[in-house]
N, C-alpha and C positions, 0 to 999 in steps of 0.2 A: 921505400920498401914495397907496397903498393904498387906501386908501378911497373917493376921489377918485377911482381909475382905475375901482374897481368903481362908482362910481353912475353914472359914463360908460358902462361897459358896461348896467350895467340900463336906463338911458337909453336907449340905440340900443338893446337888446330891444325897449321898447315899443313903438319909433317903426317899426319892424319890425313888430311884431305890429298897429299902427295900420295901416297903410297896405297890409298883405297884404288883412285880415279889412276895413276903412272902406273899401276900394275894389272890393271885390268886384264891386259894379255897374255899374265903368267898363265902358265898350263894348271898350275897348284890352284890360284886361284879362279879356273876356270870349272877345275873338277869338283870344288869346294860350293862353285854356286848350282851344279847341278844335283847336289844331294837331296834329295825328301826326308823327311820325317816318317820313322819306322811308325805302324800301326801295331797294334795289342791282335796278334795274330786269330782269329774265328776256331780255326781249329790247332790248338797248338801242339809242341812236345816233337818228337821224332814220327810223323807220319808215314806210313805206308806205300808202298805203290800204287798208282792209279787201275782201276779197271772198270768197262762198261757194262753195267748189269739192269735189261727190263728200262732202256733208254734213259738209263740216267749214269751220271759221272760218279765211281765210288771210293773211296778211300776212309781210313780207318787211323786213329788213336789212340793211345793206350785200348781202353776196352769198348772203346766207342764207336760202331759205324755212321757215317757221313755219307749224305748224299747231294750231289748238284745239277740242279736242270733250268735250262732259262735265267742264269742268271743269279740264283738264290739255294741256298744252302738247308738239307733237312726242313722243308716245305710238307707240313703235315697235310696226311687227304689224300697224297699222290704216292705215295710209298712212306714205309715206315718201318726200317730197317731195326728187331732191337740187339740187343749186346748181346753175343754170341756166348759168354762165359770166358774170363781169361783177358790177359791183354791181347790184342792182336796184333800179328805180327808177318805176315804176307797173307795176298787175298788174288783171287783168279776169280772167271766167271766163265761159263759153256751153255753148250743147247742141245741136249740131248735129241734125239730122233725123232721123237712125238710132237717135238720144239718149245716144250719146257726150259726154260732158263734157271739155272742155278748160279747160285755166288758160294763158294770156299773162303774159307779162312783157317789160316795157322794160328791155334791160343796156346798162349804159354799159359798155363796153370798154375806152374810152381817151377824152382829153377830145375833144368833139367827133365821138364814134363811136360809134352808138346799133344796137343791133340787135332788132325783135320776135322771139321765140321762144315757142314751143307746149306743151303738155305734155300726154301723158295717160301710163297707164304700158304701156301696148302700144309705145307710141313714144318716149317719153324724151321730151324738149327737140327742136324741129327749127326753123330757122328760116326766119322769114317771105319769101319771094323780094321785092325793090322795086328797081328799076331805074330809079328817081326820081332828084331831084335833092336833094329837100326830105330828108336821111336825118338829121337829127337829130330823131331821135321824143321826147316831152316828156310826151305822154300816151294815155292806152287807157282807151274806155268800152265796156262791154257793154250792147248796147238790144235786149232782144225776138231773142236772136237774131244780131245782128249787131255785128261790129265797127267802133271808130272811132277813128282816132291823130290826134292833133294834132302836125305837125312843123314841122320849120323849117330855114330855109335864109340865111344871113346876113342875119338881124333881118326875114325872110320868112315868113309862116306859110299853110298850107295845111290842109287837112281830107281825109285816108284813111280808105277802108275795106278791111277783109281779105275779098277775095273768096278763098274756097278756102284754097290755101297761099300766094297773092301779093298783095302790100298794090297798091291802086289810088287815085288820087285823085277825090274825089270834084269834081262840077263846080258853080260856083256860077253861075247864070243871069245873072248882073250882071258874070261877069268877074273876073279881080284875086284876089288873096288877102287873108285875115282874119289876126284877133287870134289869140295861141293858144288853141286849143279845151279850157272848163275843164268843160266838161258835157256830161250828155245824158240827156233823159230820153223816156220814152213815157206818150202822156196814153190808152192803147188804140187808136187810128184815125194819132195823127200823131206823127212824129220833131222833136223839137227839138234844137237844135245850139247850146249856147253858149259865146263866145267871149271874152278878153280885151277886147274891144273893144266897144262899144255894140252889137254885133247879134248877133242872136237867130236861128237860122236856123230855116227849116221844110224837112225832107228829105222828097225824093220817094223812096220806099224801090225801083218801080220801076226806075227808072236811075241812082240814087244822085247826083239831082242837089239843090240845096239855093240856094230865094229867101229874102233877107230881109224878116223877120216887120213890122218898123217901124222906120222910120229914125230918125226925130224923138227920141232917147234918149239924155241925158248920162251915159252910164255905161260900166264898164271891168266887164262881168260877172264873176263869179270863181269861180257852181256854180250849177247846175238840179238844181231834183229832184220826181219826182210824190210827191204826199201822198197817194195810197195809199188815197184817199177814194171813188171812185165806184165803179162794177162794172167798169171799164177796156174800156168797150166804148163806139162810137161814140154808143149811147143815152145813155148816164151814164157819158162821159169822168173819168178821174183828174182832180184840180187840179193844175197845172205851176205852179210857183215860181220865180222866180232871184236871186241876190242879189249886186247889186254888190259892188265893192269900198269902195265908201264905206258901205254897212252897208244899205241901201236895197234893197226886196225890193220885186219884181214879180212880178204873174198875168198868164201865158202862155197862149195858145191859136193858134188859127191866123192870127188874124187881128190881134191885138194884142197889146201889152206895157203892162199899164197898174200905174203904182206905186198899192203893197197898205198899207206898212207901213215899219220901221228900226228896225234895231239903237240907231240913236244913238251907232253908233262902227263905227271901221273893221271889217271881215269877212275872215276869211280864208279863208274860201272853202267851209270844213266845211257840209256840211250831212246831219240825218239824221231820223229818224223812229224815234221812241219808245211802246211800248206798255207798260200796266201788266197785267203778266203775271197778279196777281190778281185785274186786273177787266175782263172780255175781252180776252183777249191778243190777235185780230185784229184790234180798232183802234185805227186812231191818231190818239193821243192829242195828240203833242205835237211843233212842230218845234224841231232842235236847232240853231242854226249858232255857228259858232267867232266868237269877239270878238274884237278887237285895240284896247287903246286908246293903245299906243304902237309909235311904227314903229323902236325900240329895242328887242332882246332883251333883259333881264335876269331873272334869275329871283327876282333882291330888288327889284325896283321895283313891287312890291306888285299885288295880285289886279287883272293889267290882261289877263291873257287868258283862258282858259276857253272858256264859250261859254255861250246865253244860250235862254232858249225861249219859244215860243206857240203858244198855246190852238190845237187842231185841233178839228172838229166833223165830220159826215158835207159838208156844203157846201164843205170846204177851212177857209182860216183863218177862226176863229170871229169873230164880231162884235164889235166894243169891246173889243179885247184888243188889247194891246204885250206887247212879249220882254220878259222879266224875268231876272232872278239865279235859276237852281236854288236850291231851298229856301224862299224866301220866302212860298210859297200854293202850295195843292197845287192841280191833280195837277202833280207834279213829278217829276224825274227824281232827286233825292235825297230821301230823307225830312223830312219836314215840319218846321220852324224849325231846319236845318241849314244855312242860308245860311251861316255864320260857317264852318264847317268845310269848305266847298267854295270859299272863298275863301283859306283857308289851305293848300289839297291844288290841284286841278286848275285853279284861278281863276289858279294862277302860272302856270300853263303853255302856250302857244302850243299848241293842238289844229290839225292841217293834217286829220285824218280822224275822225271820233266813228259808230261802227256799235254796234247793237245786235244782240245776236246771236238767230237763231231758235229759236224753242221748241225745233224737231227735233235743233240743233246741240245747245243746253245748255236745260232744263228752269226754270234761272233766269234765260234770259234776260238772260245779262249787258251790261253795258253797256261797251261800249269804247272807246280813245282814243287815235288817235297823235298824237304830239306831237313839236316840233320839234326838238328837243334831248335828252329825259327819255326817252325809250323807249316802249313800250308801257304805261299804264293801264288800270286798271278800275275800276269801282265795286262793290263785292264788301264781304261779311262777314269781317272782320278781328278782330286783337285789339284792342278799343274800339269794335268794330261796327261796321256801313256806313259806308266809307268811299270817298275816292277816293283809290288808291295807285299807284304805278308794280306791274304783275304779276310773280311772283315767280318 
């Protein structure tokens, strides 16, 4: 009997030691040996957008602002940002003319009760005057200078700007109000404005008025942003981008919207611009935006968000090139045939903002990510090397 149980157990030994070592080459088990160990996120919850404010890297949580520089997270001595009042909920930064630096933030106070507020540290927090109607503020772009809120007023949306200390609304030549405003970018000569909705605006910076760019467009935009490509001047304008919400990416100019390119799956709106710090860190290289291939949250329903890139050149997007998965061909945003372990780390995770941080901030460059749920990420030197993790 004895004897019996032991060739059983030798038995399952082998078949053990069969199916560890005879399988090594499954893909299953190849992407199963590239997973890490998720960390207890530094700054958790639904974070904010990234902005750089007084050389440091800034982003926000519930009511709490965050600051990064060198490496290290709210480092007292150097800045000391405190809670603006409210949760926060998008954040921009500018320089006015004197060369004052300010940081914005949208607080919710209560549902349905949204207030802009200012910061520098002469001044503290003060808030923005609007005597509007539209006061549910949703969102804040800094362009060249100036400011822009997307708000809303019972399932109504308009487009503000902050003149001085008092938010104004901007005027749209056609009348009526838009989608909410999910971007803005400057191509050097002209303002673009984009929207929830199929349009594209061009602002007159002038009188802060704004026509639509092209009507003719099935799309629900969801972020613009310049590539960072030309001298940014009316000779050799930036390239303007936008990309729907159905994954579907367009070049911008003054005069048209003409579709570029796609994701191949829904977009959530992320978009950003990547350089590879060891091989000219002022160009760029590569665009980033956020994937979505299900309109279900989960964090086990397998590598369906992330975000996805392509090839940049001095012209804008390069020629003959589609987004791809990080890792697959370089140049890339994680190190080369790391695909499997950025599907196991950030690939699960709903990205709503992805920045790279500037040389002057941090020397490496690092690459960041907020995300929907998980907190703040990076892509950083860990134990098991470059990785992508929640920041600690």
């Amino acid at each position: 009997m004895k004897r019996r149980f032991s060739i059983k157990i030798q038995c399952l030994f082998l078949l053990v030691i069969f199916f560890t070592f005879g399988s090594c080459n499954d893909p299953v088990f190849y992407t199963i040996s590239q997973e890490v160990a998720p960390v207890e996120p530094y700054i958790k919850g639904g974070p904010t957008n990234f902005t750089v404010y007084n050389e440091h890297l800034i982003v926000a949580s519930g009511s709490s602002i965050h600051w990064y520089k060198d490496g290290g997270w709210d480092n007292r001595g150097i800045i000391n940002i405190p809670k603006p009042g409210g949760r926060v909920t998008y954040l921009a930064s500018t320089k006015d003319n004197s060369g004052v630096e300010y940081l914005y933030a949208i607080c919710l106070k209560e549902p349905k009760s949204t207030v802009v507020k200012r910061y520098n540290p002469a001044e503290g927090w003060k808030t923005m005057s609007y005597t509007g109607s539209y006061n549910l503020f949703q969102s804040i772009f800094a362009l060249n200078g100036n400011l822009f809120i997307g708000a809303e007023s019972g399932n109504s949306f308009v487009i503000l700007y902050i003149d001085g200390e008092t938010i104004e609304q901007v005027t749209l030549t056609e009348g009526g109000t838009t989608g909410l405003l999910n971007g803005a970018a400057f191509d050097g000569s002209n303002y673009y404005l984009c929207t929830a909705s199929s349009r594209i605006y061009n602002l007159d910076i002038t009188d802060f008025s704004a026509s639509i760019i092209q009507r003719d467009i099935d799309a629900r935009f969801a972020g613009i942003i310049s590539l960072e490509n030309g001298d940014g001047d009316a000779v050799n304008p930036h390239t303007i981008v936008a990309i729907a919400r159905d994954g579907k990416l367009f070049t911008v100019n003054s005069s048209s919207v003409v579709y570029t390119n796609s994701l191949g799956n829904l977009a959530t709106g992320a978009l950003g611009i990547w350089r590879d710090k060891d091989d000219d860190p002022g160009k760029p290289k590569l665009l980033m935006a956020g994937r979505q291939d299900s309109l279900i949250y989960s964090i086990s329903s397998g590598y369906t968000y992330g975000y996805l890139e392509l090839d940049l050149d001095s012209g804008g997007i390069k020629s003959d090139t589609s987004f791809r998965e990080p890792g697959t061909r370089l140049p890339s945003t994680v190190i080369d045939n790391d695909n499997e372990r950025y599907k196991s780390t950030i690939g699960k995770q709903p990205v709503t903002d992805i920045f790279q941080a500037p040389q002057a901030i941090d020397s490496n460059m690092t690459l960041f990510a907020s995300t929907q749920r998980g907190g703040v990420w990076s892509y950083r030197e860990r134990s098991g090397g470059l990785q992508w993790n929640a920041e600690e």
